[in-house]
C-alpha positions as CSV (number, residue, x, y, z in Angstrom):
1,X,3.9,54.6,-26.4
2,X,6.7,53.6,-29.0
3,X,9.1,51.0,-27.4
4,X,12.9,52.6,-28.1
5,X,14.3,49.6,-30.1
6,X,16.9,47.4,-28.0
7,X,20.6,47.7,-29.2
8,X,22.4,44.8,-30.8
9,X,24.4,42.8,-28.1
10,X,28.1,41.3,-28.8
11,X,28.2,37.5,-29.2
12,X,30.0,37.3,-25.3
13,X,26.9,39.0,-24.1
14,X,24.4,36.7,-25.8
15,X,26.6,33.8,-25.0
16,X,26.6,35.1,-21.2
17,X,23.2,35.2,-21.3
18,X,22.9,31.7,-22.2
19,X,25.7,30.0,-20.6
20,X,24.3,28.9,-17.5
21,X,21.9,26.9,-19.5
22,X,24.7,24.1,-20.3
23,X,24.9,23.2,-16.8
24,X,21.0,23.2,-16.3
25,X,20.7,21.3,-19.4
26,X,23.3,18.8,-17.7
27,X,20.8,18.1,-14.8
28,X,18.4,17.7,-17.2
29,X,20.1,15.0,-20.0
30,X,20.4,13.4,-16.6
31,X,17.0,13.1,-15.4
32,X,15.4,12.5,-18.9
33,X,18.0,9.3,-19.7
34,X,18.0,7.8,-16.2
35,X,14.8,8.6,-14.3
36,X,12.9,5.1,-15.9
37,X,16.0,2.9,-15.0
38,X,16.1,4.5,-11.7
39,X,12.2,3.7,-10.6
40,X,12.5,0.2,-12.7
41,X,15.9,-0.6,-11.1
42,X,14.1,0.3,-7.4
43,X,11.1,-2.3,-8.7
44,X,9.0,0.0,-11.1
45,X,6.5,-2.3,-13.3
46,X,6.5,-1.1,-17.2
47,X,2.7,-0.7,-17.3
48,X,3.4,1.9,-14.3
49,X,6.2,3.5,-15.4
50,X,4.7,6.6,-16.9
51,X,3.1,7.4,-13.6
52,X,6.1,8.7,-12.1
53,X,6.3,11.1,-14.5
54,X,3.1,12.9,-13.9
55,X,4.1,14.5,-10.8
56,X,7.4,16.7,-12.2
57,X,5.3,18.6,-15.0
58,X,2.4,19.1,-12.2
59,X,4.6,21.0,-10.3
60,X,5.9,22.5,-13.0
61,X,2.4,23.8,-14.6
62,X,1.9,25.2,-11.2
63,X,4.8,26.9,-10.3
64,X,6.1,28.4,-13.8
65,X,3.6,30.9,-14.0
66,X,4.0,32.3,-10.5
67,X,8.0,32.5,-10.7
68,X,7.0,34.3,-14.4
69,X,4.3,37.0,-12.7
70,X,6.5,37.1,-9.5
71,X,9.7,37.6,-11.7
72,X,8.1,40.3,-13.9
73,X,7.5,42.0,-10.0
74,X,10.9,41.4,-9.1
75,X,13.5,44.2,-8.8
76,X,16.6,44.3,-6.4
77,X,20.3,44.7,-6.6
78,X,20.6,40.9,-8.1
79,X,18.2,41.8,-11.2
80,X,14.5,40.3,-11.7
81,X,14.9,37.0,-13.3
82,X,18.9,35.9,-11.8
83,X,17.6,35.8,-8.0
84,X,14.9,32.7,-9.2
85,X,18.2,31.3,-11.4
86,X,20.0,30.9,-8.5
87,X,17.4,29.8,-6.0
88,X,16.3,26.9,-8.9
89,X,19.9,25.7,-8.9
90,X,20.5,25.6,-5.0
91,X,17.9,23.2,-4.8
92,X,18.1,21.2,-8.0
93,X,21.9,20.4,-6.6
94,X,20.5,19.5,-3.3
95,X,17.9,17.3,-5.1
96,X,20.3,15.4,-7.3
97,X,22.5,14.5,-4.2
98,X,19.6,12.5,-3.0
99,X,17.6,11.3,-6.3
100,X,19.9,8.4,-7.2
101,X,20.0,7.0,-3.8
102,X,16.7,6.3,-3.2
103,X,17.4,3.0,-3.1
104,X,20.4,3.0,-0.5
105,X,18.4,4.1,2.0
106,X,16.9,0.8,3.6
107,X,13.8,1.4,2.5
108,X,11.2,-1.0,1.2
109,X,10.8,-1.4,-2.6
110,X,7.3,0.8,-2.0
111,X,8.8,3.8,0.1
112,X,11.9,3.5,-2.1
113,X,9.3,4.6,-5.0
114,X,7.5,6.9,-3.6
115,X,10.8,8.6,-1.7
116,X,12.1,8.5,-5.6
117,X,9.0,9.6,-7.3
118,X,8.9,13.6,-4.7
119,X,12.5,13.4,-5.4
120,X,12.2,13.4,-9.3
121,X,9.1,16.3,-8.8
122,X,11.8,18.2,-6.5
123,X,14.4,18.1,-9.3
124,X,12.1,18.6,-11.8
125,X,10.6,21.8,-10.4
126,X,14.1,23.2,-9.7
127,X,15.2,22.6,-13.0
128,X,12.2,24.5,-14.4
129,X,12.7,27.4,-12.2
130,X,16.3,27.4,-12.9
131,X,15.4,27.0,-16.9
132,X,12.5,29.5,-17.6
133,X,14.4,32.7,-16.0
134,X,17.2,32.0,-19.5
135,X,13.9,32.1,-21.8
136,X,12.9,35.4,-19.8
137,X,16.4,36.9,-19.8
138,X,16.4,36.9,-23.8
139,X,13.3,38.1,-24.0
140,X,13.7,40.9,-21.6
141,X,17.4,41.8,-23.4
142,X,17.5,41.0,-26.9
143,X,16.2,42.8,-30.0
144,X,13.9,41.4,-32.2
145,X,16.8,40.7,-35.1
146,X,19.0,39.0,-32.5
147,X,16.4,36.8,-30.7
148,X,17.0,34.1,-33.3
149,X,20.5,33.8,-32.7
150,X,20.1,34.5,-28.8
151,X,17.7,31.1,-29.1
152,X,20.1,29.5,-31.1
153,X,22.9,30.3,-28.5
154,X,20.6,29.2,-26.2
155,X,19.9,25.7,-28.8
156,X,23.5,25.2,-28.6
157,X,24.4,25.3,-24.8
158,X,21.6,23.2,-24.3
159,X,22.4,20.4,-26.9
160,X,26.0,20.8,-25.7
161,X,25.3,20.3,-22.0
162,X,22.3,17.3,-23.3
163,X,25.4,15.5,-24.3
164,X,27.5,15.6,-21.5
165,X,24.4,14.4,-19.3
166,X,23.7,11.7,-22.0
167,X,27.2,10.5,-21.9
168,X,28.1,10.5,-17.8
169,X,27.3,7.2,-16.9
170,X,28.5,5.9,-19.9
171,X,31.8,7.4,-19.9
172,X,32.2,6.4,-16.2
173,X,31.2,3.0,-16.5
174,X,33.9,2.9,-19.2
175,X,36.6,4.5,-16.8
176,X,35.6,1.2,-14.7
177,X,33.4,2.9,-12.1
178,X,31.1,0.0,-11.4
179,X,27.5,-0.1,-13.6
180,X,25.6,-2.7,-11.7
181,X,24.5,-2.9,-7.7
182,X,22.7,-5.3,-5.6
183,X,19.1,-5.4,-4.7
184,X,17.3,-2.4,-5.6
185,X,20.0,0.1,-5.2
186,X,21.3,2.4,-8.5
187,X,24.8,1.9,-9.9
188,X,27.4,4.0,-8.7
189,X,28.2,5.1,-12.5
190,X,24.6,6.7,-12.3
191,X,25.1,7.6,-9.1
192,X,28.7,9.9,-9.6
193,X,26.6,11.2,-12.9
194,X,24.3,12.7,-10.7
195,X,26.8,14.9,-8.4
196,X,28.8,15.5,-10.9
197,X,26.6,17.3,-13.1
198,X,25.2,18.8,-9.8
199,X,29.0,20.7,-9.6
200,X,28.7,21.4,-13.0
201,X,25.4,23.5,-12.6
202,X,25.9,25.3,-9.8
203,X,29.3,26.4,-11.2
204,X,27.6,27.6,-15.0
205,X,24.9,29.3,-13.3
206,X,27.2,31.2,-10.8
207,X,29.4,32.3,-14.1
208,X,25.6,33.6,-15.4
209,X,25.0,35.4,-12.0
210,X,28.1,36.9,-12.4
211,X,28.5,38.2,-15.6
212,X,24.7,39.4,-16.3
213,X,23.3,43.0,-15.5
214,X,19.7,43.4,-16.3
215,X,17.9,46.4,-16.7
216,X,16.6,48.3,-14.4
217,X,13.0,49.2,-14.3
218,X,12.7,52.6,-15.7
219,X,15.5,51.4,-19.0
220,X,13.1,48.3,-18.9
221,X,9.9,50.2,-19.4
222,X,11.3,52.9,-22.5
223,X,12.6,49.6,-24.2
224,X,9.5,47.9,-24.0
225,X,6.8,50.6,-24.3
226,X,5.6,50.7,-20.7
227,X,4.0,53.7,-19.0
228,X,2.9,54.1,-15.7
229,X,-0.6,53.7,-16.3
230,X,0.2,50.3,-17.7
231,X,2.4,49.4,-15.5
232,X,-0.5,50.1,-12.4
233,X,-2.6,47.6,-14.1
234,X,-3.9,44.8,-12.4
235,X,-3.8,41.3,-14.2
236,X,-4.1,37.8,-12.8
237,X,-3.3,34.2,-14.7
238,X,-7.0,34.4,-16.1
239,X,-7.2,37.2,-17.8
240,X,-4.0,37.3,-19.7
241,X,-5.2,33.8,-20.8
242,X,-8.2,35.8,-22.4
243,X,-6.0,38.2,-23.8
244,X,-3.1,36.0,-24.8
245,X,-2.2,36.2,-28.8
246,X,-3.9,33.4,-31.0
247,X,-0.3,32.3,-31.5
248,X,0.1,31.7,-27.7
249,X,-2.9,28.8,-28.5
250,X,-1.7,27.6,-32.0
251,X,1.9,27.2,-30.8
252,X,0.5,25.7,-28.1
253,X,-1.6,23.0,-30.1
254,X,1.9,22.4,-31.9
255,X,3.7,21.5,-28.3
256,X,1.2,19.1,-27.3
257,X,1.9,16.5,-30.0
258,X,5.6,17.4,-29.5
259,X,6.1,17.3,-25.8
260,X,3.7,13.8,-25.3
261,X,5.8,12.4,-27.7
262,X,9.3,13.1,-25.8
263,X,7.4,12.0,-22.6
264,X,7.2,8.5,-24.3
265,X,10.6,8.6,-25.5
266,X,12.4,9.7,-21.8
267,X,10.0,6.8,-20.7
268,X,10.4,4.1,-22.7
269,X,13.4,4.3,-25.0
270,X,15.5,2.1,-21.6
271,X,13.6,-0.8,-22.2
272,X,12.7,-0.3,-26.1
273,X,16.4,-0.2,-26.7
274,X,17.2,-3.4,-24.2
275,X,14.9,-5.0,-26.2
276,X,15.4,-4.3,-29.4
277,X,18.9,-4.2,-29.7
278,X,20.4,-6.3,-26.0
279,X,18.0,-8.9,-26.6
280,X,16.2,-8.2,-23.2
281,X,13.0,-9.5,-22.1
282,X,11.0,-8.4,-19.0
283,X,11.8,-11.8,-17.2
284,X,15.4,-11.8,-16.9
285,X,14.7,-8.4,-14.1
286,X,16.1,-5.2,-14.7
287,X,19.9,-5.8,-12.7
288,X,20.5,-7.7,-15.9
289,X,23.6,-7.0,-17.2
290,X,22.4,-6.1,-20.7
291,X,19.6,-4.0,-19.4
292,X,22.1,-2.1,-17.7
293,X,23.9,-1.8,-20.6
294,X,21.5,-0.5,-22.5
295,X,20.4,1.8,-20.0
296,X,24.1,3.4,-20.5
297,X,23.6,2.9,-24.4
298,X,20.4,4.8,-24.3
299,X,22.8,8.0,-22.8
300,X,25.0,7.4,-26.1
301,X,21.8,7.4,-28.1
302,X,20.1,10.7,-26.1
303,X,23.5,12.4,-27.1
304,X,23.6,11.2,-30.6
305,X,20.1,13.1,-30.8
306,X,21.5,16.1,-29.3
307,X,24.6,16.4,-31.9
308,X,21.6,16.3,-34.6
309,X,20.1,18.8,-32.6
310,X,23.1,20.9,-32.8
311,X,23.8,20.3,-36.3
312,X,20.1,21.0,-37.5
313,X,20.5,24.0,-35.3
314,X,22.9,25.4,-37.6
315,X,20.9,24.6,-40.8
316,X,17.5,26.1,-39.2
317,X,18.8,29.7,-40.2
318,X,19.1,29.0,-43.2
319,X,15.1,28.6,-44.1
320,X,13.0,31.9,-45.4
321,X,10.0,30.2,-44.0
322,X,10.0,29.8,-40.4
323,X,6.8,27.3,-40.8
324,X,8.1,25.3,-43.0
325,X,11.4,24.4,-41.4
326,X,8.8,24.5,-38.2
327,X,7.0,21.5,-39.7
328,X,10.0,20.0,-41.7
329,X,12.1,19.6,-38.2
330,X,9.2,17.7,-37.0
331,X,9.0,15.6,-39.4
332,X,12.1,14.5,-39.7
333,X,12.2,13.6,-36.4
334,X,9.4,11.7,-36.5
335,X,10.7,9.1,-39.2
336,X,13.7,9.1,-37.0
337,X,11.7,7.9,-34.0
338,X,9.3,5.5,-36.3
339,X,12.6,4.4,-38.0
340,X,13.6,2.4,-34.8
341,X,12.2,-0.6,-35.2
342,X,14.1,-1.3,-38.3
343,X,17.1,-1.5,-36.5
344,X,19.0,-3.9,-34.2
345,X,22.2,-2.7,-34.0
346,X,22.7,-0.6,-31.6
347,X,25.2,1.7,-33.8
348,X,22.7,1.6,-36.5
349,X,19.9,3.2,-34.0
350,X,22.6,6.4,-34.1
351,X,20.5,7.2,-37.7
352,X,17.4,7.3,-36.4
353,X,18.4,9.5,-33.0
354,X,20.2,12.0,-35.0
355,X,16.7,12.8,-36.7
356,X,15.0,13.2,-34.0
357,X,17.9,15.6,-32.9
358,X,16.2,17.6,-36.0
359,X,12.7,18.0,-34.0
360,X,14.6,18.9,-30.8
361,X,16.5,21.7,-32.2
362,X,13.5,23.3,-33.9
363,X,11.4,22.3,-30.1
364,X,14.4,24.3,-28.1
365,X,13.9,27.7,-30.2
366,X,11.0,28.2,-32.8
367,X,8.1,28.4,-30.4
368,X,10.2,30.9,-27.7
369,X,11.1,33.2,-30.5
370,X,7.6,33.4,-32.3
371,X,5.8,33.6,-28.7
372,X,8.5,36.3,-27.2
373,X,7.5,38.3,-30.2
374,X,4.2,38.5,-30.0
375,X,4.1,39.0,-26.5
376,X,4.1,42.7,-24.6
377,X,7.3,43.4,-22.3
378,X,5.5,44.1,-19.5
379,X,4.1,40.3,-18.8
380,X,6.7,38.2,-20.3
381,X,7.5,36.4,-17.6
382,X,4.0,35.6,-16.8
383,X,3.7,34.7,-20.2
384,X,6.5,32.5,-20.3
385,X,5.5,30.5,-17.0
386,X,1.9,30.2,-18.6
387,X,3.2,29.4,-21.9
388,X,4.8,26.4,-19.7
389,X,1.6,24.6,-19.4
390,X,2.0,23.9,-22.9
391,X,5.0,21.5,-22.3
392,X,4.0,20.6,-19.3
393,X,0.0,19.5,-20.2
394,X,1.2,17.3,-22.9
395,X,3.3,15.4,-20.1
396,X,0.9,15.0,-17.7
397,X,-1.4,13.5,-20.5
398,X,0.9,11.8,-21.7
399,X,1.9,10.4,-18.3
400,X,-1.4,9.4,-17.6
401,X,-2.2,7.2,-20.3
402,X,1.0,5.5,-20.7
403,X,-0.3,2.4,-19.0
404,X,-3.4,2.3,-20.8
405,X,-1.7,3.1,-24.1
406,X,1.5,0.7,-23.6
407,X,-1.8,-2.0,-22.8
408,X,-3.8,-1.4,-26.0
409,X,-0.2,-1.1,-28.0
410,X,0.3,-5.1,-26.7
411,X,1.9,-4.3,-23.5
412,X,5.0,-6.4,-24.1
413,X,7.2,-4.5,-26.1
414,X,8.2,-1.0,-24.9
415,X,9.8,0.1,-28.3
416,X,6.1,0.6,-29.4
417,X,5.6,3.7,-27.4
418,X,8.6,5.3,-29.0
419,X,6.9,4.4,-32.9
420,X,3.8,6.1,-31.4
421,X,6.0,9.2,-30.8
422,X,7.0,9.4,-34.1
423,X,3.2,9.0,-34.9
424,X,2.5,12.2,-32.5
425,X,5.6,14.4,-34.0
426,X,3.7,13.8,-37.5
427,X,0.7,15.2,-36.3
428,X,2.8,18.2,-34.3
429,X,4.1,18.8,-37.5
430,X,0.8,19.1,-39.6
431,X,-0.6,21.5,-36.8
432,X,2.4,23.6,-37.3
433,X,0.5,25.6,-40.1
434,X,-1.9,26.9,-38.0
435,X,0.8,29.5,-36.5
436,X,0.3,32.9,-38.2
437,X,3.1,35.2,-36.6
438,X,2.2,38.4,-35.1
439,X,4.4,40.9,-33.6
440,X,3.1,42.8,-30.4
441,X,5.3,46.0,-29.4
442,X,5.3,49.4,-31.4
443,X,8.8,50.2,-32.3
444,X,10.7,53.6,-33.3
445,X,12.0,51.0,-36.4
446,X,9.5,49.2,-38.2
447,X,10.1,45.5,-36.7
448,X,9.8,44.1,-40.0
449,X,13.1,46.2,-41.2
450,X,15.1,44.5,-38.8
451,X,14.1,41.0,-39.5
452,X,14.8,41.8,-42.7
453,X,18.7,42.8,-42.3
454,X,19.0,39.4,-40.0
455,X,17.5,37.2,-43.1
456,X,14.9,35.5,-41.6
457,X,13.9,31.2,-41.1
């Protein structure tokens, strides 16, 4: 059966689409900037720090892939994917009322730790569920000409959201909101970050749940070639592994090099930047006043990255070749991270952080947009979530051997873990020409016609 071909959407509709991504994105510019001063401000050693980050993309790899099947099952008077949007962001506010105070809670330096670390999976997993259903909306709703600038929509909100959760603790520590605490507890300027981005979320994501209608099932199925019989079939996580599209697996090879590489940046970049441009050293504790200030600095550097993001974003289109702006994103943003220990100014580390905003941007929409087309209608979710095990895998790995890896890299200086991540961008960037693009629904208009009239990467 030929799939009728999805009408063209106004700007406001794919920016509607989109929009409650800013405020996830918030929650998540949060975690990924404060989550190693956090467990190193409650008494974190660095050699252990990459273990708290194994058990948010655990979760995740388990859960995506049954909110994508469950979501693809999901029909009611709120839609399919909106009802898991909204549940994600409950609980992701709830979460990040409780994250940062971990260590205001009596507890002893170990339960302080471990209360932190099932806090940070918590926020983690609801900031995933409230994430994917966005991926999944565009997929389900937008054309195969528009999906490049839905994901670029999508690019944008997120950068622009990455810098206001970069940027909160620093801007609030310059208001004068205080940005050091006693003992083991977390400043108060990390502290007001938290809720207020949590009131940010919960606010974009309502405007989303608002303004949204999906399709129902039976328009669903004509616009993505569905019939009955299909739609009887019975699949489980297994066998639409089997049958997943070679690109699902070269992609995939591509976002393992990428996504252990940001691990080691959201890690390690605190304490490589203290070092490298505070002049900190391990001894003098992490309540230090420069470690704290370069905890805040790293926020200024996360959103540096983000406006590179944003303005590589806008240069992206402009590529014939998808692959080679692909690979090119990549490794530009890998010099940018290898470039960092050239540089001890801290303004002179905004160079290398705006190219690594250049692998970011490409990270954010060239693997969604090649995947959702090759993919049928009728599983995308399920695809999506599984797909997910391609960003989260990398983490887990990468979480895994931090310790062994920040031993045999010296284990003194932390900014050696972020030089290795330029290293693994390089070798993201080299797999990149393994993708070969395939296309996977039968149209009424030849697909390639409409790329044609967008003018393609």
């Amino acid at each position: 059966m030929k799939a009728k071909v999805k009408p063209d959407l106004g700007f406001w509709k794919l920016w509607n689409l989109s929009f409650g991504f800013f405020g996830v994105q918030i929650a998540y510019a949060l975690q990924s900037a404060n989550i190693s001063r956090i467990f190193a401000t409650l008494g974190a050693d660095p050699h252990e720090l990459s273990y708290f980050w194994i058990l948010p993309p655990l979760a995740g790899l388990v859960i995506q892939p049954i909110v994508g099947t469950l979501s693809d099952r999901t029909w009611n008077r709120f839609g399919r994917r909106l009802p898991y949007l909204l549940f994600g962001s409950i609980l992701a506010v709830i979460v990040m009322a409780l994250l940062p105070n971990a260590g205001s809670f009596h507890f002893a330096v170990g339960a302080a730790l471990v209360f932190g670390a099932f806090a940070l999976m918590f926020l983690d997993l609801s900031i995933n569920i409230s994430m994917q259903p966005f991926k999944m909306l565009v997929g389900d709703m937008v054309n195969e000409k528009q999906k490049g600038l839905a994901y670029s929509i999508q690019s944008f909100l997120c950068n622009a959201g990455s810098i206001v959760g970069y940027v909160f603790p620093f801007v609030l520590a310059w208001i004068g909101i205080s940005n050091v605490a006693d003992g083991n507890k977390v400043p108060d300027s990390v502290t007001f970050s938290f809720y207020g981005g949590a009131a940010i979320l919960i606010l974009c994501v309502i405007y989303t749940f608002c303004k949204v209608k999906e399709m129902p099932p039976k328009e669903y199925a004509e616009y993505h070639g569905i019939t009955e019989d299909k739609d009887d079939e019975k699949t489980n996580f297994v066998t639409l592994l089997v049958r997943a599209p070679k690109v699902f697996w070269t992609v995939g090879l591509v976002q393992f090099f990428c996504w252990a590489a940001f691990m080691y940046m959201w890690t390690y970049n605190t304490g490589g930047v203290a070092e490298q441009a505070y002049g900190w050293t391990a001894a003098q504790g992490t309540q230090a006043a420069n470690y704290q200030e370069a905890a805040n600095w790293n926020g200024v550097l996360f959103a540096v990255q983000a406006i590179g993001s944003v303005v590589w974003a806008a240069v992206l289109p402009n590529f014939k070749n998808r692959r080679l702006a692909y690979s090119l994103s990549l490794v530009i943003g890998g010099v940018g991270f290898i470039s960092t220990m050239f540089f001890h100014d801290p303004h002179a580390l905004f160079i290398s952080y705006f190219l690594v905003g250049t692998a970011w941007a490409a990270m954010l929409a060239m693997p969604f947009t090649i995947l959702t087309n090759s993919i049928s209608g009728k599983h995308m979710g399920a695809y999506l979530g599984l797909f997910n095990g391609t960003i989260t895998i990398p983490q887990i790995v990468a979480a895994a051997l931090g310790g062994a890896v920040y031993s045999l890299l010296g284990g003194t200086s932390q900014l050696n873990m972020i030089v290795l991540a330029g290293v693994l961008l390089l070798v993201g960037a080299c797999c990149v020409f393994f993708i070969k693009e395939t296309y996977a629904e039968k149209h009424e208009k030849p697909v390639d016609a409409m790329i044609d009239e967008e003018a393609p990467f």
